[in-house]
C-alpha positions as CSV (number, residue, x, y, z in Angstrom):
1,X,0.0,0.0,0.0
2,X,1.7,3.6,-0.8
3,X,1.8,6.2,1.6
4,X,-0.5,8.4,0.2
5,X,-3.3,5.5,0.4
6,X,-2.3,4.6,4.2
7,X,-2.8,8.5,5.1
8,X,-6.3,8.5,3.1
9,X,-7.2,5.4,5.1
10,X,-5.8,7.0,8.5
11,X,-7.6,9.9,7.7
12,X,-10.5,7.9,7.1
13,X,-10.7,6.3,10.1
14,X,-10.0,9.0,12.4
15,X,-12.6,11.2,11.1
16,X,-15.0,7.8,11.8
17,X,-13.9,7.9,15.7
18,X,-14.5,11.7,16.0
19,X,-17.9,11.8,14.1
20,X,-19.1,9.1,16.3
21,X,-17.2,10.2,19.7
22,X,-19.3,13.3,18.9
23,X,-22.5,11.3,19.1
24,X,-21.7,9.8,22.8
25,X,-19.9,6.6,21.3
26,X,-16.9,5.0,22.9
27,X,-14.6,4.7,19.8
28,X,-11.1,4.3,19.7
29,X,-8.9,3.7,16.3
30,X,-6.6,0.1,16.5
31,X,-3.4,-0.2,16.6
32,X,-2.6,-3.9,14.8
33,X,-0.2,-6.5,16.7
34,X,0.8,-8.9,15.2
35,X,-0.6,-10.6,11.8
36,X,-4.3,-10.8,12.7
37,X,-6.1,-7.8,11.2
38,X,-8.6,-7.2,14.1
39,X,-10.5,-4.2,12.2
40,X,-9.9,-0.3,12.1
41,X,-12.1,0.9,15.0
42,X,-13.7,-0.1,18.1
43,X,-17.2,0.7,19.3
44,X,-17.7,-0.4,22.9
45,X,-15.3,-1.4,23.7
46,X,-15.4,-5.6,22.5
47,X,-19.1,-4.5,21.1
48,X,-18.8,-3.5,17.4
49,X,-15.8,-3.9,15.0
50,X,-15.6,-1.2,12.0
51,X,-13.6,-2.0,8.7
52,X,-13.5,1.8,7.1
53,X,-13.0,1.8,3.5
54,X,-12.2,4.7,1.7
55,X,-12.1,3.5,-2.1
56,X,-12.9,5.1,-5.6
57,X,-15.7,2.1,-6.0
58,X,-18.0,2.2,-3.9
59,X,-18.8,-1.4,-4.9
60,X,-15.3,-2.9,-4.2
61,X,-15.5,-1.1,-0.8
62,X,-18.7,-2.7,0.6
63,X,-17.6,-6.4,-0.9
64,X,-13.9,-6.1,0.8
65,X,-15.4,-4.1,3.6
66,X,-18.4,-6.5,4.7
67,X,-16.2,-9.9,4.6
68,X,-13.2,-8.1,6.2
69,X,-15.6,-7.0,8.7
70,X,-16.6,-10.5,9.8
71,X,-13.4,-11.7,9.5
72,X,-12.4,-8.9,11.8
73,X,-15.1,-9.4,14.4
74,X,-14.3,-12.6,15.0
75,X,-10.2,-12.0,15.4
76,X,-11.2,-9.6,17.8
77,X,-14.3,-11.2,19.3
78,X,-17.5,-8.4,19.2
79,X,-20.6,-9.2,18.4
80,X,-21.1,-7.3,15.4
81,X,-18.5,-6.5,12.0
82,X,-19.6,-3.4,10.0
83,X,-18.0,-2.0,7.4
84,X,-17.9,1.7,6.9
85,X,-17.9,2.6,3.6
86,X,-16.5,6.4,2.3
87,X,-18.4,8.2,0.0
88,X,-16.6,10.5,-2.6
89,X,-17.0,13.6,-2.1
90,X,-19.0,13.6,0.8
91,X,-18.4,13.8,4.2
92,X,-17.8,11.4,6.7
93,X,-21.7,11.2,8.5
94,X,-22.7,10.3,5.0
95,X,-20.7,6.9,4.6
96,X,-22.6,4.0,3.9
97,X,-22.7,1.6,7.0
98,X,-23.1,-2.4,5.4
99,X,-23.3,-5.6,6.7
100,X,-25.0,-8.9,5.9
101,X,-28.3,-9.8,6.8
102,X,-27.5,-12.1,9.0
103,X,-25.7,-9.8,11.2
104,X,-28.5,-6.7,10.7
105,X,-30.6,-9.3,12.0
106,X,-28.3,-10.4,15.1
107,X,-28.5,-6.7,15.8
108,X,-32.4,-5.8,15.2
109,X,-33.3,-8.8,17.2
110,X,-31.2,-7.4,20.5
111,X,-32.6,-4.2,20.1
112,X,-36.3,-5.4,20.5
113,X,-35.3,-7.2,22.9
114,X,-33.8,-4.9,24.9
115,X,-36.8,-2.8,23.8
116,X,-39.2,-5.0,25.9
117,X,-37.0,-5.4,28.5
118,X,-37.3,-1.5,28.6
119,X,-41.4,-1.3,28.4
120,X,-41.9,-3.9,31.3
């Protein structure tokens, strides 16, 4: 990878953390160790693990992004791997968030249930 794409990615990432440290998250960047890629950014911590891509293609970021995400999560065992997904030109709140169904629906199922929990 050149330089100039690890600082867009760095960039990237950082602006991730701050955008959602702004909403009340606990979000930190990660620092690899070792050879397991364990994602880009933490949300939790240990809950959610974010794979940003910042790519020309839109398309080749959520395909990379989504598996990587999984892939991630489960190095760095969270529950959930998202992949954040830059849009050109745009700023950061208006990335696309992706993952599969089957982890949207690992997600949506603990939120109603912590909904009822919440209404008893």
């Amino acid at each position: 990878m050149s330089s100039a794409n690890k600082a867009k990615g760095t960039a990237f990432e950082t602006a991730i953390v701050r955008f959602l440290q702004d909403g009340g998250l606990r979000a930190a960047r990660k620092i690899q160790h070792g050879y397991l890629d364990d994602g880009d950014v933490d949300i939790g911590p240990g809950d959610f693990t974010l794979q940003a891509k910042n790519y020309r293609n839109v398309t080749d970021g959520v395909r990379e992004g989504v598996e990587g995400a999984e892939k991630q999560a489960a190095v760095a065992g969270t529950d959930y791997g998202v992949a954040v997904v830059k849009r050109a030109r745009k700023p950061v709140a208006d990335a696309y968030v992706v993952m599969t169904l089957r982890m949207f629906r690992k997600l949506a199922f603990e939120l109603v249930e912590l909904r009822k929990l919440r209404e008893r």
